[in-house]
Biopython code that builds the backbone (N, CA, C, O; Angstrom):
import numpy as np
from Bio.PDB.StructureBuilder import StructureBuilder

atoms = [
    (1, "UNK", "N", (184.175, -95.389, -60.743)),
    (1, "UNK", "CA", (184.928, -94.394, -60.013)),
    (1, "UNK", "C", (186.427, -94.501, -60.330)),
    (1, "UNK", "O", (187.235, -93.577, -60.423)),
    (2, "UNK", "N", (186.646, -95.901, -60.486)),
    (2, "UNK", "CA", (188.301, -95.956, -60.575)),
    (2, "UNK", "C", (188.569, -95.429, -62.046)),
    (2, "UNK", "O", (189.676, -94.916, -62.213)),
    (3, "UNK", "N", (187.908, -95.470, -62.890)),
    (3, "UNK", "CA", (188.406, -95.060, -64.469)),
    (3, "UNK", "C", (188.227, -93.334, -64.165)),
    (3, "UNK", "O", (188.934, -92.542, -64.787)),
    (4, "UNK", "N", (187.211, -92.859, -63.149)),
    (4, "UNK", "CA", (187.834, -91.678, -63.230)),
    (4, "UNK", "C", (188.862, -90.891, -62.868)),
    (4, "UNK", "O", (189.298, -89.902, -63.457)),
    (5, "UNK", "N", (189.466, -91.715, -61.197)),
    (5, "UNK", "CA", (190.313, -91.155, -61.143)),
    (5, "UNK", "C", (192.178, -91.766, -62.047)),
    (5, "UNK", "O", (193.279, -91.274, -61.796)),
    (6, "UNK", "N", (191.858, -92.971, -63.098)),
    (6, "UNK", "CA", (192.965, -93.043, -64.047)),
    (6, "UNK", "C", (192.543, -92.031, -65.234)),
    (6, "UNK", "O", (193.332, -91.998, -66.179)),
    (7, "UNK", "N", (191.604, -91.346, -65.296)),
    (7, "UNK", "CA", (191.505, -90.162, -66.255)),
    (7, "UNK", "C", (192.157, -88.837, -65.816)),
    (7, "UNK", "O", (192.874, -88.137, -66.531)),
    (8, "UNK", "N", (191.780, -88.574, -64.442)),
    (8, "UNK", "CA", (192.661, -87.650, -64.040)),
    (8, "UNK", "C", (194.012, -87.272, -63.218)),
    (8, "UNK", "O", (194.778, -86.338, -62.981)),
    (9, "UNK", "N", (193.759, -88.724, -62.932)),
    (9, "UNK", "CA", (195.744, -88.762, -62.745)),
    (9, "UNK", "C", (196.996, -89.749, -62.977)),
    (9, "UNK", "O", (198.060, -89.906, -62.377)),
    (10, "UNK", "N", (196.270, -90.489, -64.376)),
    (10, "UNK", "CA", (196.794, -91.337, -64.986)),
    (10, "UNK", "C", (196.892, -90.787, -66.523)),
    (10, "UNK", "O", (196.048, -90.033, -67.008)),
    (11, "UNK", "N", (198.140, -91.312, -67.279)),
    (11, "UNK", "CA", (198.602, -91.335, -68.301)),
    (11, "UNK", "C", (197.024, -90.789, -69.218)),
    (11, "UNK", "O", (196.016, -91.290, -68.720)),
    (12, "UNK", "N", (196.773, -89.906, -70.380)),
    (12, "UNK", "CA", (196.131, -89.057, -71.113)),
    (12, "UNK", "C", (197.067, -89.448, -72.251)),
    (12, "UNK", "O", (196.453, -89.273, -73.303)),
    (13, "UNK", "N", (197.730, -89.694, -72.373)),
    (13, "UNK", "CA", (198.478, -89.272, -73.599)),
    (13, "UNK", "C", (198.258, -90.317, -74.741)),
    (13, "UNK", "O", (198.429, -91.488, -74.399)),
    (14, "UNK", "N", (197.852, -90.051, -76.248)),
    (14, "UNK", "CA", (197.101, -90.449, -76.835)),
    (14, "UNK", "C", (197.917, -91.587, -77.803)),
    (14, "UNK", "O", (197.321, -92.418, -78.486)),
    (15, "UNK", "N", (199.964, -91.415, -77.699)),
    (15, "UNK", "CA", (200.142, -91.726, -78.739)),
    (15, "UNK", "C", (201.018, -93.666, -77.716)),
    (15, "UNK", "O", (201.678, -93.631, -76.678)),
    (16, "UNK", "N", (200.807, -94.436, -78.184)),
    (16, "UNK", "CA", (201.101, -95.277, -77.652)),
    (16, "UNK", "C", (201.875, -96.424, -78.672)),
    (16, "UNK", "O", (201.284, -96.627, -79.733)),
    (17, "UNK", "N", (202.988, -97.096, -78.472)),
    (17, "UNK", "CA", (203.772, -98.197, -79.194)),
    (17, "UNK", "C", (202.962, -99.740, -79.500)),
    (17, "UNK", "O", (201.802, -99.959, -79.152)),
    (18, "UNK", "N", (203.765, -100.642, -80.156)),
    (18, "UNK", "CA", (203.012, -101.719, -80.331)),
    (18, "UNK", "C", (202.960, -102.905, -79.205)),
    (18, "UNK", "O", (203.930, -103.244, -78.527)),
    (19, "UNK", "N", (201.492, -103.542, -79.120)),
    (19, "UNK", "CA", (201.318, -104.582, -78.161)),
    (19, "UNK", "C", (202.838, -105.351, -78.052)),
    (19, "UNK", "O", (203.517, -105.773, -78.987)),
    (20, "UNK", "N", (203.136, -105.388, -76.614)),
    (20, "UNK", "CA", (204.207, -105.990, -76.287)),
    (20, "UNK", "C", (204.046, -107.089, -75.251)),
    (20, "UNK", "O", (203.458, -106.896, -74.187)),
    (21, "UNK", "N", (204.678, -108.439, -75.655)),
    (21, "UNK", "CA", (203.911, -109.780, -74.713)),
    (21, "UNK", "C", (205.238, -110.288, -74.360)),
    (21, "UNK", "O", (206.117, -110.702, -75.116)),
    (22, "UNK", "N", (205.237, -110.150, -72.621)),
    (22, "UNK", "CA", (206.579, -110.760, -72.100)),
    (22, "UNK", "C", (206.045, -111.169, -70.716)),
    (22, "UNK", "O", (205.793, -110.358, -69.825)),
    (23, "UNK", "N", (205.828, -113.082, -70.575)),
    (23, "UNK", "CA", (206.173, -113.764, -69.553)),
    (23, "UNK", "C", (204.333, -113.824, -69.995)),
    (23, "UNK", "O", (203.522, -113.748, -69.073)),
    (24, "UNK", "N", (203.942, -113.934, -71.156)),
    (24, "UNK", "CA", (203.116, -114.145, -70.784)),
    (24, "UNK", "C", (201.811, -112.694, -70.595)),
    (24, "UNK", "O", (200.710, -112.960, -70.113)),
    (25, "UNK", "N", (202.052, -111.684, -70.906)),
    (25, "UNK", "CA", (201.818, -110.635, -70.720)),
    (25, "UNK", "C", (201.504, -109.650, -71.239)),
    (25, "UNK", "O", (202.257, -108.714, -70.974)),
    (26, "UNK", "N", (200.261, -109.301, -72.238)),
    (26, "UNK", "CA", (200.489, -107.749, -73.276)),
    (26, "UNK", "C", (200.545, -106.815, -72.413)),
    (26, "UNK", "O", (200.184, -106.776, -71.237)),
    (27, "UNK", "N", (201.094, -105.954, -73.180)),
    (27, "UNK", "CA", (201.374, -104.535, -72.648)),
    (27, "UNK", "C", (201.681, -103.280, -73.902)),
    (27, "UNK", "O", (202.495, -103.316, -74.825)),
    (28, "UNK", "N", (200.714, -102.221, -73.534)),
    (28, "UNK", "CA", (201.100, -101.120, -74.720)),
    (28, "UNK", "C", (201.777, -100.012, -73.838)),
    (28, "UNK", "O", (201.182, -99.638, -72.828)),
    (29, "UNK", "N", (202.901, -99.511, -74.144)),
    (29, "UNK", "CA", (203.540, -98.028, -73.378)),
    (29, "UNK", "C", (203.672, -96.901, -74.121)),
    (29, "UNK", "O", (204.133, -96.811, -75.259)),
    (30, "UNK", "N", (203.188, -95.936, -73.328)),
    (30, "UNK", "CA", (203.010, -94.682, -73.504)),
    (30, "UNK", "C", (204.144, -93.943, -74.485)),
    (30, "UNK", "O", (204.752, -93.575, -73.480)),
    (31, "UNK", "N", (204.616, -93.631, -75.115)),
    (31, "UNK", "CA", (205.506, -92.849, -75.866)),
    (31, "UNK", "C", (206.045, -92.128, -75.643)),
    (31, "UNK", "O", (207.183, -91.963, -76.082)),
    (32, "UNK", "N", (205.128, -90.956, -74.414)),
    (32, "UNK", "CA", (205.852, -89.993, -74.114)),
    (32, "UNK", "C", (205.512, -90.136, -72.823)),
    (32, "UNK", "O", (206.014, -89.043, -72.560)),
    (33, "UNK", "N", (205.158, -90.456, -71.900)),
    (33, "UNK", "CA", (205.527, -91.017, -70.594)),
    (33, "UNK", "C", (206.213, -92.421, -69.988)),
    (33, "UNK", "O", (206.539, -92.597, -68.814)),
    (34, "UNK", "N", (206.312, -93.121, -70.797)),
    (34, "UNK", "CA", (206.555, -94.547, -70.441)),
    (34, "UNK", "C", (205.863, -95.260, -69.775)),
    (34, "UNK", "O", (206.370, -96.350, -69.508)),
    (35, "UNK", "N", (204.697, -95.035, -69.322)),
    (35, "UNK", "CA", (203.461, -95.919, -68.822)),
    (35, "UNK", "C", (203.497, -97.409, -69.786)),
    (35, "UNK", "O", (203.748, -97.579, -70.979)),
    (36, "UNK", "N", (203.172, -98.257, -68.817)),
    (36, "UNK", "CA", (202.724, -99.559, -69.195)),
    (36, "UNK", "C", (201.198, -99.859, -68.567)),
    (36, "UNK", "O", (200.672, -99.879, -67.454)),
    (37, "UNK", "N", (200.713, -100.134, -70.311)),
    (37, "UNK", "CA", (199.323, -100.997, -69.838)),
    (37, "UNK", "C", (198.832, -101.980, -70.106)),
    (37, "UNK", "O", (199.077, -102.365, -71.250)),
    (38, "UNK", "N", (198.235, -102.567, -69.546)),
    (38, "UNK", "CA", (197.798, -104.289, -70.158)),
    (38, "UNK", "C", (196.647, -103.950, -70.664)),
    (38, "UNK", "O", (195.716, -103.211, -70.343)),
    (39, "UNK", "N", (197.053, -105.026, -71.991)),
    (39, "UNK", "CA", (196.457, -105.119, -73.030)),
    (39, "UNK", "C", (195.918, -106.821, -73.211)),
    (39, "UNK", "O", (196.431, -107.865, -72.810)),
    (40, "UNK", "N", (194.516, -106.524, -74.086)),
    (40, "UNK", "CA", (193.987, -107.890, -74.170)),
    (40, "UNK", "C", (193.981, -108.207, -75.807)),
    (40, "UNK", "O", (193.011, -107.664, -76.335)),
    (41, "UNK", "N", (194.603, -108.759, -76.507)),
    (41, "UNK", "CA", (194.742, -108.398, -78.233)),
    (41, "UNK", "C", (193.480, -109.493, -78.789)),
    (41, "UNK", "O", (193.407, -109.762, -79.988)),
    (42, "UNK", "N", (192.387, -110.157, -77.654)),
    (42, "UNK", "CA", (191.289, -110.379, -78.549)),
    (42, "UNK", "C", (190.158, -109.717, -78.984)),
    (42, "UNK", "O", (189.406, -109.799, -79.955)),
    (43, "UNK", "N", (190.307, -108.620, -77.379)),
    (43, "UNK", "CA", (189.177, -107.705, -77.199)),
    (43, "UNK", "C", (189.792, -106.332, -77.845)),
    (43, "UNK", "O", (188.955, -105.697, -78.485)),
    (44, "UNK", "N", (190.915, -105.840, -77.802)),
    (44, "UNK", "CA", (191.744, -104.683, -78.627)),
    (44, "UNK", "C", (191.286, -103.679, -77.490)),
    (44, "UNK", "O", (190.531, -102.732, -77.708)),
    (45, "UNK", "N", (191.734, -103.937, -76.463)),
    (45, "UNK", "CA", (191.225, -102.904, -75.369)),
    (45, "UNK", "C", (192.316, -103.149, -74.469)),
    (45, "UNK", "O", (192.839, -104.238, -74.230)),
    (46, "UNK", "N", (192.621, -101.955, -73.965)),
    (46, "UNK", "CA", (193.309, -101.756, -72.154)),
    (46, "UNK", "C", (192.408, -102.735, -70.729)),
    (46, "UNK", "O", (191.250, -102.762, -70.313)),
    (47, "UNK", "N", (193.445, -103.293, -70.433)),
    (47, "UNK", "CA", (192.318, -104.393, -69.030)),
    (47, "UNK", "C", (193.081, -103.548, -68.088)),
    (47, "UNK", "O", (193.857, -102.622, -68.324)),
    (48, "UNK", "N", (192.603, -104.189, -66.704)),
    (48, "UNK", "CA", (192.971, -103.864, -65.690)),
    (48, "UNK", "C", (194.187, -105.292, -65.441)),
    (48, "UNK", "O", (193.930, -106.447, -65.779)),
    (49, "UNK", "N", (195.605, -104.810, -64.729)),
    (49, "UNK", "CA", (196.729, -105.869, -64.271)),
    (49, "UNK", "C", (196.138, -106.201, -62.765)),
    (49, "UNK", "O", (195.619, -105.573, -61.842)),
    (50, "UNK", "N", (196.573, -107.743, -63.101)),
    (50, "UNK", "CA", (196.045, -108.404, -61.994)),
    (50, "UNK", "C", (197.045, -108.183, -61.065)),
    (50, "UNK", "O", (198.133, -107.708, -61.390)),
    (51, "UNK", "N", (196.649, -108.610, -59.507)),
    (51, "UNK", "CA", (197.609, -108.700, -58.287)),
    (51, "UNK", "C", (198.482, -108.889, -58.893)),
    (51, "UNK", "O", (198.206, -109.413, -59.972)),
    (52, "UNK", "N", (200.096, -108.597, -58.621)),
    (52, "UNK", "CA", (201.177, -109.199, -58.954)),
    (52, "UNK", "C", (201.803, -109.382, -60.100)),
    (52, "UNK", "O", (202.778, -110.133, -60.114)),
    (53, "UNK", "N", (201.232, -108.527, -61.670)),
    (53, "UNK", "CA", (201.752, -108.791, -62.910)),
    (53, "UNK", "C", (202.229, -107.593, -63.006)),
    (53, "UNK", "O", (203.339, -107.690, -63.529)),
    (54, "UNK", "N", (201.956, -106.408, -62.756)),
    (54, "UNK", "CA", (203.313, -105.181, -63.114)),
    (54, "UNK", "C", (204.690, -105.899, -62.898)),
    (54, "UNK", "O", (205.706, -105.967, -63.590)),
    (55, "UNK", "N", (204.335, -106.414, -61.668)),
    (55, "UNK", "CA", (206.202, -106.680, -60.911)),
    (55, "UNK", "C", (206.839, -108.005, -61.535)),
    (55, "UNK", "O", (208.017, -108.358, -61.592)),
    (56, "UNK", "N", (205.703, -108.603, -61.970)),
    (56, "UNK", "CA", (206.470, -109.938, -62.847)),
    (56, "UNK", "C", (206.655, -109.343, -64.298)),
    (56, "UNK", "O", (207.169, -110.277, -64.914)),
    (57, "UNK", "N", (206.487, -108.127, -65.301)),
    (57, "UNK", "CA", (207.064, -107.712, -66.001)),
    (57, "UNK", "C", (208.351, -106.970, -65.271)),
    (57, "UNK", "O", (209.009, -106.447, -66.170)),
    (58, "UNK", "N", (208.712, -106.826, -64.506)),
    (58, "UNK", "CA", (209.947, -106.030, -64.044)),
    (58, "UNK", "C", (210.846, -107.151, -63.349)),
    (58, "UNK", "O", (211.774, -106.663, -62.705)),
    (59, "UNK", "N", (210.780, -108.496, -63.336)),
    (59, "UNK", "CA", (211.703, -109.659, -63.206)),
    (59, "UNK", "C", (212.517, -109.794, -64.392)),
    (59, "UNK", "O", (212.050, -109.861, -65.529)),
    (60, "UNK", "N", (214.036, -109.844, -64.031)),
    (60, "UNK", "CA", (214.671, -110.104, -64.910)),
    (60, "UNK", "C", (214.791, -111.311, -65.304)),
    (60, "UNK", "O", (214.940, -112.213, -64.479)),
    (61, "UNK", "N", (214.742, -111.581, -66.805)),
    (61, "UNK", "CA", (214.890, -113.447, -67.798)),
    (61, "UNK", "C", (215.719, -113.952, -67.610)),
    (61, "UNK", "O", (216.092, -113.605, -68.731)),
    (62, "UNK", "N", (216.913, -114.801, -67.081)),
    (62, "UNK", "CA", (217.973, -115.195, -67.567)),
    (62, "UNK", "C", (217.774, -116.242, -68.189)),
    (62, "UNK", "O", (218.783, -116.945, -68.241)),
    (63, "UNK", "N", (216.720, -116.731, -68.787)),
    (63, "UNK", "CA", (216.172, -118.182, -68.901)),
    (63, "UNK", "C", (216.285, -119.010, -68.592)),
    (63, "UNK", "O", (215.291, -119.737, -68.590)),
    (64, "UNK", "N", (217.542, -119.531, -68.105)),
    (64, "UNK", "CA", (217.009, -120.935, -66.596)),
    (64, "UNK", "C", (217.304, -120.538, -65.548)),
    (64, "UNK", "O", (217.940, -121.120, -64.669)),
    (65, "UNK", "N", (216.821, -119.407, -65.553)),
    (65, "UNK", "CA", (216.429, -119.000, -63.326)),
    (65, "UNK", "C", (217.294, -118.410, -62.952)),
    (65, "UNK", "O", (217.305, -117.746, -61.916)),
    (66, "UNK", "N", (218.348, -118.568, -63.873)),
    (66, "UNK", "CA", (220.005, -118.109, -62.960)),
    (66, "UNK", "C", (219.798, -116.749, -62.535)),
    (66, "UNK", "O", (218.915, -115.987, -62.927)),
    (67, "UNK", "N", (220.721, -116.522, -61.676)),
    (67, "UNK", "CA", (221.307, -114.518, -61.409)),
    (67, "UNK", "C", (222.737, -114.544, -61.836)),
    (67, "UNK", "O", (223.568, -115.351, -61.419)),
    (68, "UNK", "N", (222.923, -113.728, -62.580)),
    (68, "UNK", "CA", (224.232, -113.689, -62.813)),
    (68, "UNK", "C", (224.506, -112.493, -61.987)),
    (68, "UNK", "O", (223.854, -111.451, -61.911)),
    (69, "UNK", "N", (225.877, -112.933, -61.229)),
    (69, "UNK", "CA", (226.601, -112.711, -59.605)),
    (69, "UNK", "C", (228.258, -111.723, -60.463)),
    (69, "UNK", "O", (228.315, -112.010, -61.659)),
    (70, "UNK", "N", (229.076, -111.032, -60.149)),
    (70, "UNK", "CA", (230.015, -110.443, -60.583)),
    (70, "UNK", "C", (231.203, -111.605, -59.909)),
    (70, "UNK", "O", (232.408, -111.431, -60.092)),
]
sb = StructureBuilder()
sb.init_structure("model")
sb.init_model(0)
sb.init_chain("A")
sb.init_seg("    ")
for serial, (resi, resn, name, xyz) in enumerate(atoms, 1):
    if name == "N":
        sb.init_residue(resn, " ", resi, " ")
    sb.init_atom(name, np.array(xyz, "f"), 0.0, 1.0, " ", f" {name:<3s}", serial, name[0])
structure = sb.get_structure()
C-alpha cells in the first residue's frame, strides 16, 4: 500500500544524480525536484530511510562537533 501511495504522491521523475554517501548514508536526488532517496549500492535499489536518517543528513559537519557562533 505504501509504494502506492509514493507512486502517487511522491517524486515520478525519472532522471536522478549520482549515489551520494554522507554520515554514513546513500542517497540519490531527484534532478528536477530535489527529492532525496536512500539508496543501497549492493542491492542497486531505492530502500526505505530508517527512523531518524533524513534529519541526520540535514545536520550540519563541522567535524569536531563544534557550532560555529558569530
Amino acid at each position: 500500500m505504501e509504494w502506492l501511495l509514493d507512486f502517487l504522491f511522491g517524486c515520478s521523475h525519472p532522471r536522478c544524480g549520482w549515489p551520494i554517501t554522507q554520515h554514513g548514508i546513500t542517497v540519490r536526488v531527484c534532478l528536477e525536484c530535489g527529492r532525496e532517496r536512500k539508496y543501497d549500492m549492493r542491492t542497486m535499489r531505492y530502500v526505505k530511510f530508517e527512523r531518524g536518517e533524513e534529519r541526520k543528513l540535514r545536520t550540519p559537519n563541522y567535524g569536531d562537533g563544534s557550532v560555529l557562533v558569530d
